[in-house]
N, C-alpha and C positions, 0 to 999 in steps of 0.2 A: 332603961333599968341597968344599975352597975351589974357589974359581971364578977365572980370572983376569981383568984389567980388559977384552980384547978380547973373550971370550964376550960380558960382560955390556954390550958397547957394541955387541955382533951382535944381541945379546936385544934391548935396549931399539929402534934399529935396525927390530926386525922387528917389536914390537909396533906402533913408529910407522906402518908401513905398514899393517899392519892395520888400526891403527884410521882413518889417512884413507880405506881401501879401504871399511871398515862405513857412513862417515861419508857419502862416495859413494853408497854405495846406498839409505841412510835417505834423504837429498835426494831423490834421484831422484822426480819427482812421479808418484801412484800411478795407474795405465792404467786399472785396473777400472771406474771411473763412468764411464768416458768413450767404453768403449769395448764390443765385444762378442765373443764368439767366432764361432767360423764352425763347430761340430764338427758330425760327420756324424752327425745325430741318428735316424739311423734305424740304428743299430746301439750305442744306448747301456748296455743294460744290461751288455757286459761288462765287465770292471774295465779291460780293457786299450782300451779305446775311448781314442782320442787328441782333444784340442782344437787344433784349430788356433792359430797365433795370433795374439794380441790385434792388434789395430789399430786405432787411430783413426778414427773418421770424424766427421767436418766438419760433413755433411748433418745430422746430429744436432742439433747445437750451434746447428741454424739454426733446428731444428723450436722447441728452447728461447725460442727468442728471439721468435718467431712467438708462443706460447702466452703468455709474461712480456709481452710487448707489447699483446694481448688483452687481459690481466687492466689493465693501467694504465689503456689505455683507458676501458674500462668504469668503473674505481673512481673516473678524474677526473671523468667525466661520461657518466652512462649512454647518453645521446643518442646518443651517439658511435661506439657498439659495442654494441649493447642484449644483445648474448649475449658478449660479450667472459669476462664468469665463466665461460665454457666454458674459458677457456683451462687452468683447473684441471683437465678432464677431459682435456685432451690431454697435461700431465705427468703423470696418473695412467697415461694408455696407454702412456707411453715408458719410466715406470718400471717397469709389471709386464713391460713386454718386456727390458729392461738387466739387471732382477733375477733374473729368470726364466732367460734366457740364461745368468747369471753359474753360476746355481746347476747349472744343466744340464749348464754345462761344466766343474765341480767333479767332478760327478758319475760323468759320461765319461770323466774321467781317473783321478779316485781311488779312484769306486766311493761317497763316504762325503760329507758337509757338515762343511767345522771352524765348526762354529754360532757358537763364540766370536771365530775369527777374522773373520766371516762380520758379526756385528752389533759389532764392533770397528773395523771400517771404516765401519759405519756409522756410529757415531757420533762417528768421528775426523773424517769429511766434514760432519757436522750438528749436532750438539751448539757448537760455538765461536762461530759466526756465533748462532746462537738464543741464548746463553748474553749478549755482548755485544747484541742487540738488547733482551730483555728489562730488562738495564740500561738502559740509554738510554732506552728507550720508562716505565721507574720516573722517569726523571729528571722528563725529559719532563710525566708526570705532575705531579711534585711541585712543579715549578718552572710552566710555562704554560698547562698545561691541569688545575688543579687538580679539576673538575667530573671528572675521569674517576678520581680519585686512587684511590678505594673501588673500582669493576670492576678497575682492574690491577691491584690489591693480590689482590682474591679470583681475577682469571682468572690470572696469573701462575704458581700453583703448578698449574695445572692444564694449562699448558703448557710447565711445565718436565717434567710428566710424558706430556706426549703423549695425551691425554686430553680435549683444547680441545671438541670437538666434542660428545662428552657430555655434559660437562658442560653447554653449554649446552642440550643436549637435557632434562637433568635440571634445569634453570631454566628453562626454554621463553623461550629467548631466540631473538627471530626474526631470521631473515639478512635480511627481508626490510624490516623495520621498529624505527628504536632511539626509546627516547622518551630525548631527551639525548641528547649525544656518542656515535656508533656507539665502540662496546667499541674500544682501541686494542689488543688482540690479536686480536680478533676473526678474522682471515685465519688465522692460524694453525691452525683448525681443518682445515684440508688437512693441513698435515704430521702433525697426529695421525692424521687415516686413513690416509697413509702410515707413519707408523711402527707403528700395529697390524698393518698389511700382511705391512712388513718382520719384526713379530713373528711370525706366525701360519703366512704364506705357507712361510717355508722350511720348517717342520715337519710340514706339510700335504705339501708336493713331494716332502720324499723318502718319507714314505707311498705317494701316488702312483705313486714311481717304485719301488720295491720290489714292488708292487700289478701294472703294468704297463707299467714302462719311460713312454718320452717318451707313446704314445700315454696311457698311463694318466693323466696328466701334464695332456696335451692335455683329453682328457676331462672329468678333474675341473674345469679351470679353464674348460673351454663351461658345464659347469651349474651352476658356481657364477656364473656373469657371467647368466645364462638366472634362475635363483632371484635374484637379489638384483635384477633389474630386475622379476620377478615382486612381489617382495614392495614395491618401491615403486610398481607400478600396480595393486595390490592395497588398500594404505594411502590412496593417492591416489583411488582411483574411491570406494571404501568412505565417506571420509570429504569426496568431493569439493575435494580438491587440486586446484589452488590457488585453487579457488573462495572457496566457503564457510569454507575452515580454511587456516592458514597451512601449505606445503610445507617448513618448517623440520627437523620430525623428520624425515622424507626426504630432504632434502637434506644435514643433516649424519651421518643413521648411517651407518658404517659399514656394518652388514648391507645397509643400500639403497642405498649409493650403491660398491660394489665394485665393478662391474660392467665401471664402466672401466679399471683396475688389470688384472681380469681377462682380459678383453680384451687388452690387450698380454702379459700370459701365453701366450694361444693362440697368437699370432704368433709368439712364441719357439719355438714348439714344431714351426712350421712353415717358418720361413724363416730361412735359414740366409745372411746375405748377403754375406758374402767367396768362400766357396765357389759361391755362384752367379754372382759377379762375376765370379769370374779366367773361370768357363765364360763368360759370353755374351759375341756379336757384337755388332760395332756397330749392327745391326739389335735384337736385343735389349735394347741399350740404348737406345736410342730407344723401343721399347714400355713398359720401365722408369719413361723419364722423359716420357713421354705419361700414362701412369699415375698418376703420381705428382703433375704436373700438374693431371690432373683432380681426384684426390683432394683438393688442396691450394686449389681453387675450389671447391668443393664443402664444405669445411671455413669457409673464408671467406664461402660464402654463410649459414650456418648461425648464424655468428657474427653478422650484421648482420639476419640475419631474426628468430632468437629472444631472446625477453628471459625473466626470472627466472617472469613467469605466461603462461607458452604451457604450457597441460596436457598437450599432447602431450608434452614433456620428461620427466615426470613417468611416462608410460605408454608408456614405452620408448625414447622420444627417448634417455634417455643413453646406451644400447646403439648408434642409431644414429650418435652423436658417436665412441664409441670406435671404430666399424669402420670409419668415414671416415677418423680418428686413425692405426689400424691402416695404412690405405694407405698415408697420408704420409708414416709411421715406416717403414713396410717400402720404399719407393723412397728415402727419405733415406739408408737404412742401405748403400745397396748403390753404394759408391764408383765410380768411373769415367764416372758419366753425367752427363748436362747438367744435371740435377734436384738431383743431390748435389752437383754445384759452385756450382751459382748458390745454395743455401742455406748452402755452407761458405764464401762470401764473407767475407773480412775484420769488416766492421763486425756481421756477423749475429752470426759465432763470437766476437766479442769480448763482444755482447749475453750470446747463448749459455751462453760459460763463467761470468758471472754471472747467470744469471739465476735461482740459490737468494738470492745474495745480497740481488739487485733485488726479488724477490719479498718477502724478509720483511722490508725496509727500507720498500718506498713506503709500505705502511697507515700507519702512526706518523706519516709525515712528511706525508702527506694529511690525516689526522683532526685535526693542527695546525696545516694553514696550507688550510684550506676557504674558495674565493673568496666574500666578501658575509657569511661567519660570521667568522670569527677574523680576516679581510682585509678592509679596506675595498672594496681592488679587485678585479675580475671579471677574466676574460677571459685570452687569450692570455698575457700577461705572469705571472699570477698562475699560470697551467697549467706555463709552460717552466719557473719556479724550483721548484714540486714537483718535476719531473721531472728537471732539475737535482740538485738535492738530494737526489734518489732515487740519480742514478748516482754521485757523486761518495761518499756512504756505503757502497756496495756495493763499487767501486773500491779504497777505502779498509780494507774488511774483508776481501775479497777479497786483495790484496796484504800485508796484515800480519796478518791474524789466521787466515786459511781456510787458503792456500795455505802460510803457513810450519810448519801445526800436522797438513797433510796431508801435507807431505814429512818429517815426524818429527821437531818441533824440542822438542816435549815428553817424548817419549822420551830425545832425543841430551841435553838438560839433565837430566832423571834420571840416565843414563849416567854422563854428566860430573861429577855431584852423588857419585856414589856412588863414582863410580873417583880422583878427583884431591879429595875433598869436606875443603874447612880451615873452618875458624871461621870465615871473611870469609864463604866460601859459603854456611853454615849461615848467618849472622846475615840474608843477603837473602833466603834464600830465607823464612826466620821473617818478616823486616818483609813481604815480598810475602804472605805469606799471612794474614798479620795486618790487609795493608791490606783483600783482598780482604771477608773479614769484616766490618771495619768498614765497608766498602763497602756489603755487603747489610744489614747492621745497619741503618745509616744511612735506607737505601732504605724497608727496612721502616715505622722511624719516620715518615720523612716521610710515607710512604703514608697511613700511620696518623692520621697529624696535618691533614694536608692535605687541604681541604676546601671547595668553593665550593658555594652550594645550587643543585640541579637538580629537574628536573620530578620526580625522583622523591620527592626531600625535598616535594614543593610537594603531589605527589598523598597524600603518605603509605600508600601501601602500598594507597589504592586504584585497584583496575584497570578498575572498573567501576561506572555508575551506574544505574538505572533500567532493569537487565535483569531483573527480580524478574517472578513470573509474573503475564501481563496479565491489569486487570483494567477494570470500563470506568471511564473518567477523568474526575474529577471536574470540578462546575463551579468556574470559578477566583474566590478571593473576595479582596475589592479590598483585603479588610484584612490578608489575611497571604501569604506569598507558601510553596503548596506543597513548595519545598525549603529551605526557610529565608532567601530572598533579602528583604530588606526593600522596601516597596513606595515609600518616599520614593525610591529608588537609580533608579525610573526616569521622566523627565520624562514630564508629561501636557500633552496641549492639547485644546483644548474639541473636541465633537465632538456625533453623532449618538447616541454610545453611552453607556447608562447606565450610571455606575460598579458598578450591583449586577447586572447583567445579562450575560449569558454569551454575547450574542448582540447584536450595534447594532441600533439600534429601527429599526424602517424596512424591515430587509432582507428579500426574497423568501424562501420559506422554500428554493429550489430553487439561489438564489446562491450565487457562492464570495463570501467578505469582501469585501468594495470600501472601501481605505482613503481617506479624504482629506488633502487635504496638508496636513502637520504632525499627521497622527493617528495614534498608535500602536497595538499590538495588545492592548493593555490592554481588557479586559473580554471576551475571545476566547482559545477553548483552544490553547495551542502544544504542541505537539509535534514535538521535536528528536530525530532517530535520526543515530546516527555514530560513527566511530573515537574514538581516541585524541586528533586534533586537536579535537574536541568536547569531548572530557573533560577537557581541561587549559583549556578556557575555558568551563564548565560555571557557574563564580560568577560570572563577569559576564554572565551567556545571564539566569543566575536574577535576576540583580538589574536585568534591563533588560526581563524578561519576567516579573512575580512570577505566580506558578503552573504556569510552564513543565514541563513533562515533558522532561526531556533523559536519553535514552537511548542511553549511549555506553560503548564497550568499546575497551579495548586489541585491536592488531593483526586488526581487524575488516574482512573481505573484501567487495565492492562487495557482492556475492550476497547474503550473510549482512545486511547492512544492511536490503537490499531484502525482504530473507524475515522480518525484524524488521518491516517496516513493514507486510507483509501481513496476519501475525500481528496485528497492533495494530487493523488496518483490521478481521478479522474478529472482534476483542476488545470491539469500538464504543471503542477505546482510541486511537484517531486522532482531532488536534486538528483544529479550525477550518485553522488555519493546520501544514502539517509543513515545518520544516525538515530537507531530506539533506545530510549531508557524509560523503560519501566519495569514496576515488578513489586513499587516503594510500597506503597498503598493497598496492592491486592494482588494474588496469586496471576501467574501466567499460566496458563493452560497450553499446554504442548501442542494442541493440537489446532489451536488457534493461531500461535505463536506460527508452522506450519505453514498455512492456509496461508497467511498474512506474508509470508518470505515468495509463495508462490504468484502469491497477485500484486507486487511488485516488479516481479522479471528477472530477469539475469543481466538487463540492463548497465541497473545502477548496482552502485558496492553498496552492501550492507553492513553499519556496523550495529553492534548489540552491544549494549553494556549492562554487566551484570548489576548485582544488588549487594550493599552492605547497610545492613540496617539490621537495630533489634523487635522483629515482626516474627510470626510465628508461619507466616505463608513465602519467607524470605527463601527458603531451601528446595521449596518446590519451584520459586519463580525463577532460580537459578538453575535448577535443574529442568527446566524446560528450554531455558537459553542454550547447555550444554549438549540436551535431544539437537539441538536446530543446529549446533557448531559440528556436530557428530554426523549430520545429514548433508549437510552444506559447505560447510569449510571449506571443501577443497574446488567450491565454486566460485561466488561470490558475498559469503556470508563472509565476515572476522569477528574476533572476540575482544571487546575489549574489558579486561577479567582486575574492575573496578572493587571488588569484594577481595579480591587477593592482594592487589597494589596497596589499599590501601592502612591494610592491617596496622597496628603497632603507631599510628600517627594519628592519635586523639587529638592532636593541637590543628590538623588540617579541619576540623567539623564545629559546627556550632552546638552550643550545649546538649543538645539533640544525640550529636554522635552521627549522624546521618547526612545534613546539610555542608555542603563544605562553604569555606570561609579562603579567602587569601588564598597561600600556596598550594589550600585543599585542590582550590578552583582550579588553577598552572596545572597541576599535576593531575585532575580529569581533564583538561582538554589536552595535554599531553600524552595520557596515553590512550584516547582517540586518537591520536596523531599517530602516532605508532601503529595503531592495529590498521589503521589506512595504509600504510607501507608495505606491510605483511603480504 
């Protein structure tokens, strides 16, 4: 039946309302991450159970900024915040509490999870910001930090898949030690145990909650957080974490590091904080935010007392981070008190509401602008433009890419694509996605192509020298040098000692070595025990020492070194003279360090070489060398003070700053050469 002109202008008319009315609502920015329910969860399994509703709170957004601020800290310089990496454990608590909640309150009202709307919000909040960093941090690569070009090319698809943290567990890459440029994705392995979480948790909850309601809920998430810190001080005591073995596999699984995620689960399950608020007194608030207080000092002391090798962390410590976390999160959550206002402050929540962005932007923009490596200059100036350049990217993605693709501007353009879609429309959205392609194409290539050589092209694939099983060590002969080091490479001057003899003519048989000045260790057994910093100057140790023994390993723990040299000591496989370095990868304990000079002897010389690396346990493991120089020196201990020599000479190290490279190498066996004289 025809229609006349005024229906179809009432149609058209009421379509247009409609559609600004839908247009209205897609905008509208989505409450869920930000915010939590309040339902009365002690009455959830029936379908008709009601959720309160959503409200914002503030306190939150502060707890964020607390934790994102922790983490910079530490990554500029560990000094600063030696447990600052905790700050990962306090957004793992706030997230299994926000997730946890969300789910609970799905639950309560509908009875059921819409799983698909449920990880569609997730990834409309995570996926954008990750999708543009992983760009950028390919350019990044290809363009100024060429030496990393090959790790982002191989970690990229594994963090586009949420996987980061395996995967490095399945290449035993340590968090704790890079030889070269730290990985420029490397951080990113949080949000893969987060989003295993987000995969795994909701399907587990409502098991749970079909099983036994909230308590059931409750339950599960106590012995899953109770098992998963079992199974990492189980890993840990067993294999001596973070002693003797690097805490790597620990710290990034999954199974072992839940515990805190978990954690804020049970909180959900218990505190319910709108509904508690609107009940309490201004007396109860104040116990609130006395509470919350302490918790919040308490959290902070934790943060500047522990660093990545305190083994208590490992043996339950991270249980105690999340129930500390727990508190914070549970006083922060419950509006009205002095607690939740002073952390909903203006600049915190501004922090706050970026601080996914802030998080997965600073790594990238740290790992290429490192003061004294990539930067000539040090110091304050060099820290405020990272951090600079941290907010103003987050800000930046935050504002155009997060928040416009979280109020649905990729939907409302499908919409618009499909409802009003001409050939103009078609042709951009083809060149857009045509560019996008040639985008990652491009990326690809250059990854591919791009190339600067690193310690690991230098080591060739080896990680280890002189850990074969001991046997006793020969004597050293003048004419060839036992690792192939040629014996022209190292100057001689005349001496006591006969160039055929293993021992200087003269000496007590009860003596340690007694060099003279200008005599080297030439016709005396060396023996070099050490990390990674040893093995990457391993050819010049050999060609300034021919017959050296230098036994040296990747990611090698002060213990493990120590328990090397003991092993050597009861093999008769200890030189005249032992060179240690360690200190790169984990703290030296003094009193270890100690032990270890005494169950040697006074025999042989001792040399020690300190540490120059950017580690947060670097000043203590020097400072335990110095206890030992201050005890012994004027025995047969020397210093050779590798952290001082080598100051002010970024060109001697590989992108790292730490490994040396060429004349880095000359100039370590060099001044071992020197403190041998001493």
């Amino acid at each position: 039946m025809a229609r006349n002109a005024g229906d179809r202008t009432e149609d058209r008319g009421a379509r247009s309302t409609t559609h600004r009315l839908r247009r209205r609502i897609l905008q509208a920015p989505p409450r869920q991450d930000r915010c939590m329910t309040a339902t009365a969860l002690d009455a959830p399994t029936s379908s008709r159970a009601r959720a309160r509703a959503w409200v914002h709170m503030p306190g939150l957004d502060g707890v964020r900024a607390v934790a994102v601020t922790a983490v910079l800290l530490f990554h500029a310089d560990p000094s600063w915040l030696p447990g600052g990496f905790l700050g990962v454990d306090v957004f793992f608590t706030l997230s299994g509490f926000l997730i946890t909640s969300l789910l609970i309150a799905e639950l309560g009202e509908t009875g059921r999870i819409r799983f698909g709307r449920f990880y569609l919000r997730r990834a409309r909040r995570l996926l954008p910001a990750l999708f543009l960093v992983l760009v950028a941090t390919s350019l990044l690569a290809v363009t100024v930090a060429q030496d990393a070009a090959q790790r982002v090319r191989e970690d990229a698809t594994a963090a586009f898949f949420y996987v980061t943290n395996w995967w490095y567990v399945l290449h035993q890459q340590s968090y704790f030690e890079a030889t070269g440029r730290p990985p420029m994705l490397q951080h990113l392995w949080s949000l893969a145990v987060e989003e295993q979480f987000y995969l795994l948790w909701p399907v587990l909850l409502l098991l749970l909650w079909r099983l036994g309601g909230v308590r059931g809920i409750r339950v599960g998430a106590a012995v899953g957080a109770v098992a998963s810190t079992g199974l990492m001080a189980w890993i840990a005591v067993t294999h001596d974490m973070p002693g003797a073995a690097d805490a790597s596999r620990v710290y990034f699984g999954t199974d072992t590091h839940a515990m805190t995620l978990l954690v804020g689960a049970v909180l959900a399950t218990v505190w319910t904080p709108q509904r508690i608020g609107d009940a309490l007194t201004a007396r109860g608030r104040g116990v609130i935010t006395s509470i919350g207080a302490a918790g919040l000092l308490a959290l902070v002391g934790i943060l500047w007392f522990v660093d990545p090798q305190s083994a208590a962390l490992y043996r339950g410590g991270f249980l105690v981070v999340g129930l500390v976390t727990a508190v914070v999160v549970g006083a922060a959550a419950v509006t009205g008190t002095t607690f939740a206002r002073v952390l909903g402050h203006q600049p915190l929540r501004w922090v706050g509401e970026r601080s996914y962005g802030i998080y997965l932007w600073h790594w990238p923009i740290f790992m290429v602008l490192r003061p004294g490596i990539d930067l000539d200059a040090e110091g304050w100036p060099v820290q405020a433009l990272r951090f600079a350049l941290t907010l103003v990217a987050a800000e930046l993605s935050y504002r155009f890419v997060e928040m416009p693709i979280r109020r649905g501007a990729l939907s409302r353009a499908w919409r618009d694509w499909r409802e009003r879609g001409t050939l103009a429309t078609v042709g951009r959205a083809a060149v857009a996605t045509l560019s996008a392609v040639a985008v990652v194409i491009g990326l690809g290539v250059g990854l591919s192509s791009a190339h600067e050589p690193t310690l690991e092209d230098e080591l060739g694939g080896v990680t280890s020298v002189g850990d074969d099983p001991l046997t006793p060590l020969p004597t050293a002969s003048p004419g060839a040098s036992h690792h192939g080091g040629s014996p022209s490479a190292s100057p001689r001057a005349s001496g006591s000692a006969s160039p055929g003899s293993s021992k200087p003519a003269g000496r007590p048989a009860n003596a340690p070595p007694v060099l003279a000045a200008g005599q080297d260790a030439y016709g005396l057994s060396v023996t070099a025990v050490g990390d990674s910093v040893m093995l990457a100057a391993r050819d010049a140790l050999r060609a300034e020492f021919p017959g050296i023994t230098v036994d040296a390993h990747i990611s090698r723990q002060p213990t493990e070194i120590f328990a090397r040299i003991r092993a050597r000591k009861a093999a008769g496989a200890l030189g005249d003279v032992v060179i240690i370095g360690a200190g790169t990868n984990g703290a030296i304990r003094t009193a270890d360090l100690m032990s270890l000079i005494r169950s040697i002897g006074d025999r042989s010389r001792i040399i020690l070489v300190n540490v120059h690396a950017d580690r947060s346990w670097v000043a203590q493991s020097n400072q335990a060398i110095a206890n030992a120089i201050a005890k012994y020196g004027s025995k047969n201990v020397r210093l050779a003070d590798w952290n001082a020599a080598s100051q002010g000479h970024r060109d001697w190290f590989y992108s790292d700053g730490i490994h040396t490279k060429g004349d880095g190498s000359v100039a370590y066996a060099n001044l071992i050469r020197e403190a041998m004289r001493q």
